[in-house]
N, C-alpha and C positions, 0 to 999 in steps of 0.2 A: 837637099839630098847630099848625103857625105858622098865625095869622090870617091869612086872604086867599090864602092856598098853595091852595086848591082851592075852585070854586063851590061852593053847596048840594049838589046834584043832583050832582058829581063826585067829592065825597068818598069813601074807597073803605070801603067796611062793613067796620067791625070785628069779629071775634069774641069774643064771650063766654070770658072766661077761664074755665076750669074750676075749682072750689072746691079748694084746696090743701089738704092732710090734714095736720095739725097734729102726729099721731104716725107713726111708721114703724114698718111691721111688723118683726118677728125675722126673717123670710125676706126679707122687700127689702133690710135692712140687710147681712142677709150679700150677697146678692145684689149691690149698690151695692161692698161692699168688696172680693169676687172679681172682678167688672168692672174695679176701680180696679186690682187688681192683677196683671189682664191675661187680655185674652183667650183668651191660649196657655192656659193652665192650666187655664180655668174650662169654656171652651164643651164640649170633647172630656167631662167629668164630669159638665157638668148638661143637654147635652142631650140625652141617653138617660134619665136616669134623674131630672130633675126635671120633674114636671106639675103643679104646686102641691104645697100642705101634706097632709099625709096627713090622710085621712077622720077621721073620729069613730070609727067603725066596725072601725079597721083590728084586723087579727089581730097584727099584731109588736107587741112592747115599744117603747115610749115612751122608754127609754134602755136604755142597753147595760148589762149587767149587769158587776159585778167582777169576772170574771175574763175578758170581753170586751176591759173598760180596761188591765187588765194585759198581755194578750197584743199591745194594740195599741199600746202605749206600746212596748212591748218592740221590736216591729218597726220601728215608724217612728224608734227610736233607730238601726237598723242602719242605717237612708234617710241619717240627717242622725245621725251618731255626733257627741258633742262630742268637742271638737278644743282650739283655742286661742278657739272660741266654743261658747256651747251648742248641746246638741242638741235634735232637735227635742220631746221630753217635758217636757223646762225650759221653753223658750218657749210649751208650751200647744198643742201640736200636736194631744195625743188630742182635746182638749175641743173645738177647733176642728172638728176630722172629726166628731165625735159630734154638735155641734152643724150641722152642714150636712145631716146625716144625721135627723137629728130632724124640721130646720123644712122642707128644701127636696126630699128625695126622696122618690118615690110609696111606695108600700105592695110592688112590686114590686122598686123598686131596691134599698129597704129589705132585704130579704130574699135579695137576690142579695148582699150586699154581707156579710150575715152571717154567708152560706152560706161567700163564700169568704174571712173570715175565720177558721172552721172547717177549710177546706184546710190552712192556716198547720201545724194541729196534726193535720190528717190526715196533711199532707207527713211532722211531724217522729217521728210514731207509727209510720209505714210505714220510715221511713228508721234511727230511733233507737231506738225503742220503747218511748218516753217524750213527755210533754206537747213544745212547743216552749219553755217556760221551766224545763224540770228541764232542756232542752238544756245543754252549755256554749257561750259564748260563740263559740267557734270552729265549734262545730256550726249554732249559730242563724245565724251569718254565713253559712256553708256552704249554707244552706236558704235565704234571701233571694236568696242570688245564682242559688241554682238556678233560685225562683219567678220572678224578674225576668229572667231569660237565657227561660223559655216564655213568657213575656207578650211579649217584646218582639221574637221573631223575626218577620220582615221576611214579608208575605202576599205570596204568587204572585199574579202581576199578572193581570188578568183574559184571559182570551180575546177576548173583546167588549170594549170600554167600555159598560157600561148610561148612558145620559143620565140627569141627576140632575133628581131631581123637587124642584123651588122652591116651597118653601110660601111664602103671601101675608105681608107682614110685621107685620098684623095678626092674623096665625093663630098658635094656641095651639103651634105647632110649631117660630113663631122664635124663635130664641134669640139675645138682645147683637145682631142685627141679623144676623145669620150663620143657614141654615136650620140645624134640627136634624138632627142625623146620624138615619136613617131605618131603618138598618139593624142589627142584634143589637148589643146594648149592651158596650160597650170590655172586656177582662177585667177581672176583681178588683183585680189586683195595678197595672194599668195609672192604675185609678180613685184605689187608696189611694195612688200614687207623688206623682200631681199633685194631689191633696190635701193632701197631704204636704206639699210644695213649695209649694203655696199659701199654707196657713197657716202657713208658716215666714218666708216672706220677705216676707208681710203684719204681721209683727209688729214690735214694734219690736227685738229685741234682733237679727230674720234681717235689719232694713233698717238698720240701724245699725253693726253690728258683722260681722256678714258679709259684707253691702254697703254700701261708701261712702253717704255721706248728707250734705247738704248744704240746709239747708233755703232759703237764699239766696244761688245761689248765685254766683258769679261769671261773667267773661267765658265767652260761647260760645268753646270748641276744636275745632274736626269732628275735630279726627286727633292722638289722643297717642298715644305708646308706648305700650303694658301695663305693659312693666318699669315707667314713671316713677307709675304710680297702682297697681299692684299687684293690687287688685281690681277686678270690676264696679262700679258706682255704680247704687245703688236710682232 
């Protein structure tokens, strides 16, 4: 405060800063880097299914067992197959999902999520009748796109509008500043897709090499061609 800028009695009361935490949790951090990576991706995934860290208490596994990892590597390679970049099991997709899965969803989400991980090989049992990795390649593709074509067909518009109920933005319900969605948690396949996509293009090899990157960069453009830059830019 400059000297003499405000009498005694007018100066305007400061607050008390709040003591800053020295370490960051495994859950803010993910939390801070799926923010960072955009709220498209993150809000629709953690706010149904993240209420903090799971209990002490909880009934689920603490991490996903081996042939969990294997079937979900498997899949999320059909999401992001490599190409002339890698896919998404190279850059650390499963570990990424396991780990969000671990620090940031309830005990509920947990369980829905491994339920319809299960599906994957329900689907390829009912369809092949065999696991979805003794699949072939061509059958697994076949199965992904089936899963992803019923996740993503388009809801009949309501009858009504219901008015949306606004949680306060200090209540355990907002999420990134956005309420949290209120109503039945997004499907499996909807959750593991933008998972997917999170922890891909949060990495370095999906912001570098799939998407342009430029740590400093040059002039502002608002308007280039596509053709002349090729890809997105991270």
């Amino acid at each position: 405060m400059l000297p003499g800028l405000f009498a005694d009695d007018q100066r305007p009361a400061m607050k008390p800063e709040p003591p800053e935490s020295t370490t960051l949790s495994r859950r803010e951090a993910l939390l801070r880097m799926a923010w960072a990576a955009g709220g498209l991706f993150a809000t629709p995934v953690f706010g149904g299914a993240m209420v903090g860290c799971s209990s002490d208490n909880s009934t689920v596994a603490s991490t996903f067992s081996t042939a969990q990892r294997e079937l979900l590597a498997a899949v999320v390679d059909h999401i992001l197959p490599p190409t002339d970049t890698p896919g998404a099991s190279a850059v650390g997709v499963p570990e990424f999902i396991e780990a969000v899965w671990e620090a940031c969803f309830s005990e509920a989400g947990q369980q829905q999520f491994l339920a319809g991980l299960a599906t994957v090989d329900a689907q390829a049992q009912e369809d092949h009748q065999q696991p979805f990795l003794a699949c072939t390649p061509a059958q697994q593709q076949a199965l992904v796109v089936q899963l992803d074509a019923a996740a993503f067909q388009p809801s009949p518009a309501p009858s009504t509008p219901a008015t949306p109920q606004i949680a306060a933005p200090d209540s355990t319900e907002w999420v990134w500043g956005e309420p949290a969605d209120t109503g039945p948690p997004p499907p499996f396949w909807r959750t593991l897709k933008r998972l997917t996509l999170l922890g891909y293009y949060s990495s370095e090899p999906g912001a570098t090499e799939e998407l342009r990157y430029e740590a400093v960069p040059g002039r502002y453009d608002g308007c280039i061609p596509f053709a002349e830059v090729g890809r997105t830019w991270a």
